[in-house]
C-alpha positions as CSV (number, residue, x, y, z in Angstrom):
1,X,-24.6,102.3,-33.0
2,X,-28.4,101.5,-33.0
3,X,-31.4,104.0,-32.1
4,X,-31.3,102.3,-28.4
5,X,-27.8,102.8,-27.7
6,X,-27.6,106.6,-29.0
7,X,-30.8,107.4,-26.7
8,X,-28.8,105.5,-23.7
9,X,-26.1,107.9,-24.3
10,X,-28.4,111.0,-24.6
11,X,-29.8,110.1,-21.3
12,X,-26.1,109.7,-19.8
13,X,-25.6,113.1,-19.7
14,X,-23.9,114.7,-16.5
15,X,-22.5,110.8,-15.3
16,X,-19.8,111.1,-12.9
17,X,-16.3,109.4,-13.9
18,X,-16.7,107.0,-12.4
19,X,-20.6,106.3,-13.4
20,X,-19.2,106.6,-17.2
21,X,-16.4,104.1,-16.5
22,X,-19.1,101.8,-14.8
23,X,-21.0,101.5,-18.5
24,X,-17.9,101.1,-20.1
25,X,-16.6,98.1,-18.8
26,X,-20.2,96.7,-19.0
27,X,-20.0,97.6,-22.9
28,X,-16.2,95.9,-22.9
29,X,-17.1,93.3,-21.7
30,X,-19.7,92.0,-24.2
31,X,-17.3,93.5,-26.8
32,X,-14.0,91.9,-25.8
33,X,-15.8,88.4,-24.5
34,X,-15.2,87.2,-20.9
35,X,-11.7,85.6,-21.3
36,X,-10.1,89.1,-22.8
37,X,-12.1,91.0,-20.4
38,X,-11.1,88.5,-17.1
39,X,-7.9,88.6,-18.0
40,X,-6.9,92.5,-18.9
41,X,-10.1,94.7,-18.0
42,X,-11.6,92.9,-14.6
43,X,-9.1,94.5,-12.8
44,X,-8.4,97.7,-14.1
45,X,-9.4,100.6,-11.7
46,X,-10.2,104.1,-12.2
47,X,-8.2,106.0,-9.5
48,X,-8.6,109.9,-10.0
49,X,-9.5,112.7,-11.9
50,X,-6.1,114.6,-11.9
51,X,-5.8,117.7,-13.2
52,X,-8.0,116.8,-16.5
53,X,-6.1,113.3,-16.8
54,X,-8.2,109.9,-15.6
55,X,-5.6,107.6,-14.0
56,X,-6.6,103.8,-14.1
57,X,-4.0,101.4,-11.9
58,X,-3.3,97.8,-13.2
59,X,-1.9,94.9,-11.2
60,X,1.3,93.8,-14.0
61,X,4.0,95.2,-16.3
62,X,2.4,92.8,-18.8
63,X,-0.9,94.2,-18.0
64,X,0.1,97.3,-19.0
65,X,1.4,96.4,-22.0
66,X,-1.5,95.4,-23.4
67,X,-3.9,97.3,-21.7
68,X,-2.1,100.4,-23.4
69,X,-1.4,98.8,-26.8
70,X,-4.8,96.5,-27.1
71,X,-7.7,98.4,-24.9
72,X,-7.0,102.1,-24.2
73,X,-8.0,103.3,-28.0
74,X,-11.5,101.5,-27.1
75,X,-11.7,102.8,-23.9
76,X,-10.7,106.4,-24.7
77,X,-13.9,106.6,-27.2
78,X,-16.4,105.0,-25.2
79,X,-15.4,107.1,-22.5
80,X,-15.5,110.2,-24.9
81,X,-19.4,108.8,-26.1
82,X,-20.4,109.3,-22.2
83,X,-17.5,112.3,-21.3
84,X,-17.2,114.5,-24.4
85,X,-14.6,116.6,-22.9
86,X,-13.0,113.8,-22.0
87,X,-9.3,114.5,-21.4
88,X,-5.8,112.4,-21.4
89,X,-5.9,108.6,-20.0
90,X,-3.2,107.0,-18.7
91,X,-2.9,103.2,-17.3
92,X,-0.2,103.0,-14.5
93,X,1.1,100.4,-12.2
94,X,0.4,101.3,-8.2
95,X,4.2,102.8,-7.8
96,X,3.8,105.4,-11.0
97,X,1.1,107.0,-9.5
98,X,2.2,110.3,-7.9
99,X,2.2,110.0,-4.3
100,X,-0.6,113.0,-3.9
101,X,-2.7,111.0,-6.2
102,X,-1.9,107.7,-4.3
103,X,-3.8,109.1,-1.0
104,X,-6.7,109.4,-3.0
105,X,-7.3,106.0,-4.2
106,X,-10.1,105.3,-1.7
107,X,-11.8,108.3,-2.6
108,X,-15.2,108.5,-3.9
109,X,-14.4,110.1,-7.9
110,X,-16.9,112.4,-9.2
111,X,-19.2,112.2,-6.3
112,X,-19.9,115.6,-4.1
113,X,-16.9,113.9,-1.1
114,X,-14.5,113.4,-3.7
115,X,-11.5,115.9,-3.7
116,X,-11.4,118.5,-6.1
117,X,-7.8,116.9,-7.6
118,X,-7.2,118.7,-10.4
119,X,-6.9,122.6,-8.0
120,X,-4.4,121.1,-5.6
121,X,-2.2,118.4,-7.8
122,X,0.5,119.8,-10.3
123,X,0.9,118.9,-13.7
124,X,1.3,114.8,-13.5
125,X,5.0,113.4,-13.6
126,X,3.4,110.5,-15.8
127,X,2.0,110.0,-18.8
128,X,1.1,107.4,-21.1
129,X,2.6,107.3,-24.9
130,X,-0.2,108.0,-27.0
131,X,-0.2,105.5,-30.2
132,X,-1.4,107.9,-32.7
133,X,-0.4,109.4,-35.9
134,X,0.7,112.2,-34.8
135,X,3.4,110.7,-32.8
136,X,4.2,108.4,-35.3
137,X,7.7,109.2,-37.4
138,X,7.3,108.8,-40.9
139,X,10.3,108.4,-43.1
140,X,11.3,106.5,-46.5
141,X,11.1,103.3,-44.4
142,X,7.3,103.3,-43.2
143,X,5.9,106.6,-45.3
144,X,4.2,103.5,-47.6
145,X,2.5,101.6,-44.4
146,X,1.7,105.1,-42.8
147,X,-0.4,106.1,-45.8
148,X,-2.2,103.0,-46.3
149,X,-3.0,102.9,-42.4
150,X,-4.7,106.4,-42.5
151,X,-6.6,104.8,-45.6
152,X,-7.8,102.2,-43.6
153,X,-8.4,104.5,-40.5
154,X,-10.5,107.1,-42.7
155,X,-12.2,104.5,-44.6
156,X,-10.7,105.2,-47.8
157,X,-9.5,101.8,-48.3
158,X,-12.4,100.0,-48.4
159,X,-11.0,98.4,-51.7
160,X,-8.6,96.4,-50.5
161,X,-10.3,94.2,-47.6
162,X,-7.6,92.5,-46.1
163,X,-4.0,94.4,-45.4
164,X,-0.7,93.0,-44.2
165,X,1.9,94.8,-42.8
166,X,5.5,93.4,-42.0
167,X,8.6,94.3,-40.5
168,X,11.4,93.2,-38.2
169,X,10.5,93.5,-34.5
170,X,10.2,97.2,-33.2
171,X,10.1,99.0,-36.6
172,X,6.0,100.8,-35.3
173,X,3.5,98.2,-36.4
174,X,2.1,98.0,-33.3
175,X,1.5,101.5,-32.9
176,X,0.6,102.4,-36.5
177,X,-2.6,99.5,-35.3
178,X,-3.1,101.6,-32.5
179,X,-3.7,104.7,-34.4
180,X,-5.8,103.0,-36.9
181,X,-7.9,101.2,-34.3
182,X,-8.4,104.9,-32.0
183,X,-9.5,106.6,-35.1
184,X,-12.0,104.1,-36.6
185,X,-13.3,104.0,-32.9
186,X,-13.1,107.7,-33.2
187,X,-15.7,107.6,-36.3
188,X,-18.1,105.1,-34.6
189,X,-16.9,101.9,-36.3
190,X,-17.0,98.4,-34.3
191,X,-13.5,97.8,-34.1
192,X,-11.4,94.7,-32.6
193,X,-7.7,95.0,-31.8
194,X,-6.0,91.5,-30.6
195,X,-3.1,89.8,-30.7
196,X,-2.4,86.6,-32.7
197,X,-1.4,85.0,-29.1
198,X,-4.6,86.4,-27.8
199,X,-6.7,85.2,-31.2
200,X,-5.2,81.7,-30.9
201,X,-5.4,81.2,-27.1
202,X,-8.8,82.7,-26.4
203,X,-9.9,80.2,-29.7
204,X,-8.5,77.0,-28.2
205,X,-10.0,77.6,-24.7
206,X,-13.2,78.2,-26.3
207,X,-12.5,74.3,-28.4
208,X,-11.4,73.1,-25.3
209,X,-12.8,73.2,-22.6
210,X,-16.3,74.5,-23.4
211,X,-15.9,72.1,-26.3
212,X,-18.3,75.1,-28.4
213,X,-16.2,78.1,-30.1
214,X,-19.6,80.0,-31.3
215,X,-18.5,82.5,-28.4
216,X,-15.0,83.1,-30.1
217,X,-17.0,83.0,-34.0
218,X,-19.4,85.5,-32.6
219,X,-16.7,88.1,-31.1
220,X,-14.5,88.2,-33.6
221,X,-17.0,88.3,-36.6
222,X,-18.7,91.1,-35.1
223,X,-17.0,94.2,-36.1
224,X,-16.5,96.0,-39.5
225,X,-12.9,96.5,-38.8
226,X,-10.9,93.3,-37.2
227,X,-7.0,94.1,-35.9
228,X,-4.5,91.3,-35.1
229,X,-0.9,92.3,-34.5
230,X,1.8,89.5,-34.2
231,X,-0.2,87.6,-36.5
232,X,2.6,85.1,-37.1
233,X,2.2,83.4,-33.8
234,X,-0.7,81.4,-35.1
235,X,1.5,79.7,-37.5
236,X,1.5,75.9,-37.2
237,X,-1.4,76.0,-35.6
238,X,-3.8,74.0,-37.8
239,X,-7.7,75.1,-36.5
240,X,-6.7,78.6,-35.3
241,X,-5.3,78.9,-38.8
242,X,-8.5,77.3,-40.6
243,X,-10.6,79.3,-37.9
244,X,-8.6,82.5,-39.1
245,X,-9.2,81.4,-43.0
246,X,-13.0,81.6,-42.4
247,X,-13.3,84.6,-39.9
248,X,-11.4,86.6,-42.6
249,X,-13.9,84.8,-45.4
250,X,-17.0,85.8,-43.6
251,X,-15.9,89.6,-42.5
252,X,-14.5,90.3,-46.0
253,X,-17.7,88.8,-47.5
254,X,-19.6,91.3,-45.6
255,X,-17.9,94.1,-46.2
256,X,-15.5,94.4,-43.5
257,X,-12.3,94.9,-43.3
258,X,-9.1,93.1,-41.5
259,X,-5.9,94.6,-40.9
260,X,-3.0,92.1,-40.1
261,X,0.7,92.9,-39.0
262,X,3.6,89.9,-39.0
263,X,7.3,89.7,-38.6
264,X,7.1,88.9,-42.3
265,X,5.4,88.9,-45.5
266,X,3.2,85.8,-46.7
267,X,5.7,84.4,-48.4
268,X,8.2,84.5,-45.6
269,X,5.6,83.1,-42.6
270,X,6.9,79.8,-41.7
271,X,4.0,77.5,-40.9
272,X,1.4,79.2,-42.5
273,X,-0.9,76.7,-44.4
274,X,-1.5,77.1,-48.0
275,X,-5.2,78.6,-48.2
276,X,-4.2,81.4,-46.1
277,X,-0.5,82.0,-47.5
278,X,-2.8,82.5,-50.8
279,X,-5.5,84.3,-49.6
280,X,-2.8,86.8,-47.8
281,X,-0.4,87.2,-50.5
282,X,-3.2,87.8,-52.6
283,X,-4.0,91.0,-49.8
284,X,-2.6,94.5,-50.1
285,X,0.6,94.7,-48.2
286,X,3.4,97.6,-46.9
287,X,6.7,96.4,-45.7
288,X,8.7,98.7,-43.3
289,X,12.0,98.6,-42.6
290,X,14.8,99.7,-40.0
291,X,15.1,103.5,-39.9
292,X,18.1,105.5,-41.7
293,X,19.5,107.8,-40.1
294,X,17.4,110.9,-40.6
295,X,14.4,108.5,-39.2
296,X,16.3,107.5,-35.9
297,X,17.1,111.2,-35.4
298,X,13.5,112.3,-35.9
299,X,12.6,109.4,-33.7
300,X,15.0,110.1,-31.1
301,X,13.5,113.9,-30.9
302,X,10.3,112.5,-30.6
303,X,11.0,110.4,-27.8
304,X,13.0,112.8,-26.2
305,X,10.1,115.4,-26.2
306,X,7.8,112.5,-24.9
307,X,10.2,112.0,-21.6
308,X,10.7,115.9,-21.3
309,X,6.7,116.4,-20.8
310,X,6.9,113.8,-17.4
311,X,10.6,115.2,-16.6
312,X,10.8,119.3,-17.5
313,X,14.4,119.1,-16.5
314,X,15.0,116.5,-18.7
315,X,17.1,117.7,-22.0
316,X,20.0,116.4,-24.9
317,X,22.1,117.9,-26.2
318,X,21.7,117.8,-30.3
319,X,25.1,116.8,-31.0
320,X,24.6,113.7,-28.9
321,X,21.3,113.0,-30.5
322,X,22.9,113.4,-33.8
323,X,25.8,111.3,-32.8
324,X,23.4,108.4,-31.9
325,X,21.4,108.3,-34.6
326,X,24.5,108.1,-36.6
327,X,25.8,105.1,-35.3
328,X,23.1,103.1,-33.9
329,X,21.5,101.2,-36.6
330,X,18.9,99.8,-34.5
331,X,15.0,99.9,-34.4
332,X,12.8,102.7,-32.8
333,X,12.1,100.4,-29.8
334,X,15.8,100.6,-29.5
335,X,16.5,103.7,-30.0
336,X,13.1,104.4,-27.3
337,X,16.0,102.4,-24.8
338,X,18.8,104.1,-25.6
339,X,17.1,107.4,-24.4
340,X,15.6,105.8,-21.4
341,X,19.1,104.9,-20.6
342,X,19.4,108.9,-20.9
343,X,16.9,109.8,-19.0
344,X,18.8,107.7,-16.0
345,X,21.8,109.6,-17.2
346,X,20.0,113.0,-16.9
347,X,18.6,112.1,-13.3
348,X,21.7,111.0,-11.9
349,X,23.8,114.2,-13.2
350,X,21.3,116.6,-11.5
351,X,19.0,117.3,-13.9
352,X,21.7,119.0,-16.7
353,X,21.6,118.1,-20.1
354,X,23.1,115.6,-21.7
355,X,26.1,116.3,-23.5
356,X,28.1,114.2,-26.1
357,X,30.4,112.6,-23.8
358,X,27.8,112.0,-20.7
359,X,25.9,110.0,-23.9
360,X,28.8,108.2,-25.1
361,X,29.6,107.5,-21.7
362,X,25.8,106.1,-20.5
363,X,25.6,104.2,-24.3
364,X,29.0,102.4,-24.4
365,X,27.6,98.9,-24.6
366,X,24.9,99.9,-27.2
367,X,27.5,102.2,-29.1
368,X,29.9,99.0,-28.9
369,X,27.8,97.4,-32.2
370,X,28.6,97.1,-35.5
371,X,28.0,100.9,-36.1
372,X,31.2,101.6,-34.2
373,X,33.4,98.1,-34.6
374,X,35.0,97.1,-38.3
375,X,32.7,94.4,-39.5
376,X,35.2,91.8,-41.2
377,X,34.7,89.0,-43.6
378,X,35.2,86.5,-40.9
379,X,32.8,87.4,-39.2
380,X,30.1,87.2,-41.8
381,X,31.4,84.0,-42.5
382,X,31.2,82.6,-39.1
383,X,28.0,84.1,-38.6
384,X,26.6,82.7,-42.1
385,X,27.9,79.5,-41.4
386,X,25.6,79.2,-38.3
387,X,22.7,80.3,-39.5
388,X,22.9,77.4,-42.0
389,X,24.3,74.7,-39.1
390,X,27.8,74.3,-41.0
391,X,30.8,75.3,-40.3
392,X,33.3,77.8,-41.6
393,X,35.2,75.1,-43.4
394,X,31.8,73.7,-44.9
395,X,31.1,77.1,-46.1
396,X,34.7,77.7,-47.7
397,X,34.2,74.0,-49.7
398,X,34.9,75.0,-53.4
399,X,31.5,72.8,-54.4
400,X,28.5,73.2,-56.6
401,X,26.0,71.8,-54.3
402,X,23.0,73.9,-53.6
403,X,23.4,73.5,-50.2
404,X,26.7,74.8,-49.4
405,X,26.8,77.5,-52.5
406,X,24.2,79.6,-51.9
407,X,25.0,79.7,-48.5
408,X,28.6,80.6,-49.9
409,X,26.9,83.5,-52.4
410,X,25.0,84.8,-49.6
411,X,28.2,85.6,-47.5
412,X,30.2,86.8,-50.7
413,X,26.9,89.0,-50.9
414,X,26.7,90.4,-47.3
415,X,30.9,90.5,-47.2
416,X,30.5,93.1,-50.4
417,X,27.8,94.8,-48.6
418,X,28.9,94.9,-44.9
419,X,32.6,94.9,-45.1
420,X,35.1,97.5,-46.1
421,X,37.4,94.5,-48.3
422,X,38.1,94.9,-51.9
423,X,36.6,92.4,-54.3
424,X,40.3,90.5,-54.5
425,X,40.4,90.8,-51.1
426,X,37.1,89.1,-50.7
427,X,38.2,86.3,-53.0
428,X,41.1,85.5,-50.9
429,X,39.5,85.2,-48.2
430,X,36.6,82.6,-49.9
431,X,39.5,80.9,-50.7
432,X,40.8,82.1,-53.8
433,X,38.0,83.1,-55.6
434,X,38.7,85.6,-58.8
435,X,36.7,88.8,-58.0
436,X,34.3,88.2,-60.9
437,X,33.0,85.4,-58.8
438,X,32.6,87.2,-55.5
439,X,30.4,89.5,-58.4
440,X,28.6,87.1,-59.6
441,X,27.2,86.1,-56.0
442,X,26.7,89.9,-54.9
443,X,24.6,90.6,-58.0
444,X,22.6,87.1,-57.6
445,X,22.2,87.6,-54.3
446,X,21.0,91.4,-54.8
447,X,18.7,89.8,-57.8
448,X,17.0,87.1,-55.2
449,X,16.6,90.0,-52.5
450,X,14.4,92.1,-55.4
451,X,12.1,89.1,-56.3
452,X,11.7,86.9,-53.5
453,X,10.7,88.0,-49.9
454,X,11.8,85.4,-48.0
455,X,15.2,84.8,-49.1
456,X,15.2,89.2,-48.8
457,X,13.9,88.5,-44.8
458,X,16.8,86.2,-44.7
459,X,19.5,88.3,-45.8
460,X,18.1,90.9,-43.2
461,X,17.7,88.7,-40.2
462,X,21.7,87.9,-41.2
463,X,22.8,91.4,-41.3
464,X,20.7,92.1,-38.0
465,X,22.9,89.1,-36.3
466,X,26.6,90.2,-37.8
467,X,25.8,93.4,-36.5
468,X,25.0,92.2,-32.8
469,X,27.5,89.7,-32.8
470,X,29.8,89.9,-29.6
């Protein structure tokens, strides 16, 4: 922040609200550029002052989505920079705000005729999740990516300029990018959260149809601290991916730093073009993984606690909790469903808790997985078989080609891992294999998984399917 902006902000003292909110989307808008802006900010509108929260109303689901995930960490501190005691935000659609809020909405806020909310409104029934660390689980799964993020976040990690983290959908990227991107913010750092969607359309419209992408070049080389979750959706995309190679070029050259999260490693991003596969897998990187089960349980507390602040007669009982977390071998996005699904439970009975039963009753289809059913070898056959566009009789060919082998090794693998057969057992059913083959395979297999991350992001996205298979 320059001398001229830190006076501005001196002389901003005593600014309504609503005056503060005015600045700020003057400030987003040169930050973000016009297209972001149009498309997420434009229409965002503060509604009240309620009971120390600011509620802003958006027009979409989707809106709100990104709004929360991409913007409120921005707005939040330039707020703060204008309102230092500056309390929760929250970003609702028109039918989650409370219906003594809703009669306010034309009101003048922070203005002598606007209503003093915060004396006659309770505690709101909504509230947004905050993407921070402190709401963040950490277990053996993430605790790697959590400590590098707070690195980044503190400015410790200034040594490694360009950091990549990857997991399977709904394992916390997203919100460990959050809390990194509110905290830098936090300290005063120019930060810039996006998508790789967002990155790769707002680029093209720029080449386009103004035919001149030095708007795009100058936003995103701006700040010391550049964010793009999803990142993989710019794969195959030949000048975002060039564009991409020399935005991280020129920010790294200077000192910046860039923060990336994917679906998978370098090595496992199909489409990526060679000079950035290199420059990435040359970039620090944290993998996370699906929870055990002493991470969904914590996770599952967590987001019951979250619900319970909207809903105070909202409760569950531990033995449910614990039964869950037990056999749902799912993600924390899941497991963020399967307790909205109690919460529904919850309302319906009248507010009691939750009990074992009213859980396993409200979860049946979700509990109906491969946490409760007997995984069998057929099925990782079958389900092996189509991943590599073959059929169960293909797979079972007693053949040395590459092509149907490894495919074989890799079921032999996942049937040893997944299944309750014996060895022999296995054998039999590959067709007659001795059980010093169906070894052989598992310990290969196992071997491959250690050293190479894309055959390892295979062998996951297969044991994800055989568990969700019908």
């Amino acid at each position: 922040m320059d001398q001229v902006e830190e006076l501005a902000r001196r002389d901003a003292a005593g600014l309504t609200a609503a005056q503060a909110y005015e600045r700020v989307r003057r400030e987003l808008n040169v930050e973000l550029g016009a297209d972001i802006y149009r498309s997420y900010v434009n229409d965002l509108a503060l509604v009240a002052d309620w009971d120390g929260t600011l509620l802003f109303r958006t027009s979409s689901q989707m809106a709100k989505e990104r709004l929360r995930q991409q913007i409120q960490p921005r707005l939040e501190a330039r707020l703060r920079s204008y309102l230092p005691e500056l309390g929760p935000v929250s970003i609702l659609l028109e039918h989650e705000i409370p219906v003594d809020v809703r009669d306010l909405a034309d009101a003048r806020i922070g203005g002598d005729a606007r209503p003093n909310v915060a004396m006659t409104a309770p505690t709101p029934r909504v509230n947004a999740q905050s993407f921070s660390f402190g709401t963040f689980c950490v277990g053996k799964s993430n605790e790697h990516a959590f400590t590098v993020a707070q690195m980044i976040a503190q400015r410790v990690g200034v040594s490694f300029p360009v950091w990549l983290v990857h997991s399977p959908p709904g394992c916390g990227k997203t919100h460990l990018l959050t809390a990194i991107a509110h905290d830098a913010m936090e300290q005063g750092r120019n930060v810039l959260m996006m998508t790789g969607q967002e990155f790769l359309e707002t680029f093209q419209s720029a080449l386009h149809k103004k035919r001149d992408s030095s708007s795009f070049k100058e936003m995103v080389r701006a700040p010391d601290l550049l964010i793009i979750d999803d990142f993989h959706r710019i794969c195959g995309k030949r000048a975002t991916q060039e564009e991409a190679f020399d935005t991280f070029h020129d920010l790294t050259r200077r000192g910046s730093q860039v923060v990336l999260a994917a679906n998978h490693g370098a090595e496992g991003l199909e489409g990526l073009d060679d000079a950035l596969r290199t420059k990435l897998k040359g970039a620090a990187s944290s993998e996370i993984s699906e929870p055990d089960t002493a991470l969904r349980r914590r996770i599952l507390d967590m987001r019951v606690a979250h619900h319970a602040r909207s809903n105070s007669e909202f409760s569950v009982a531990p033995e449910a909790l614990d039964m869950i977390a037990d056999r749902m071998h799912v993600t924390g996005r899941e497991l963020d469903g399967a307790v909205c699904q109690l919460l529904i439970e919850s309302k319906i009975s009248g507010g009691t808790t939750v009990t074992l039963e009213a859980a396993a009753n409200a979860l049946q289809s979700k509990l109906a997985d491969a946490s409760e059913r007997r995984i069998t070898v057929q099925l990782v056959q079958k389900v092996v078989a189509r991943h590599f566009n073959m059929s169960v009789q293909q797979l079972l060919e007693r053949t040395r080609r590459h092509s149907i082998a490894r495919p074989r090794q890799i079921a032999m693998f996942l049937a040893c891992r997944m299944t309750h057969a014996s060895l022999p057992d296995i054998g039999q059913r590959f067709g007659g294999f001795d059980h010093t083959t169906i070894m052989y395979a598992r310990d290969r297999i196992a071997q491959l998984v250690e050293q190479d991350p894309t055959t390892k992001a295979e062998i996951e996205n297969l044991a994800r399917a055989i568990r969700r298979e019908p």
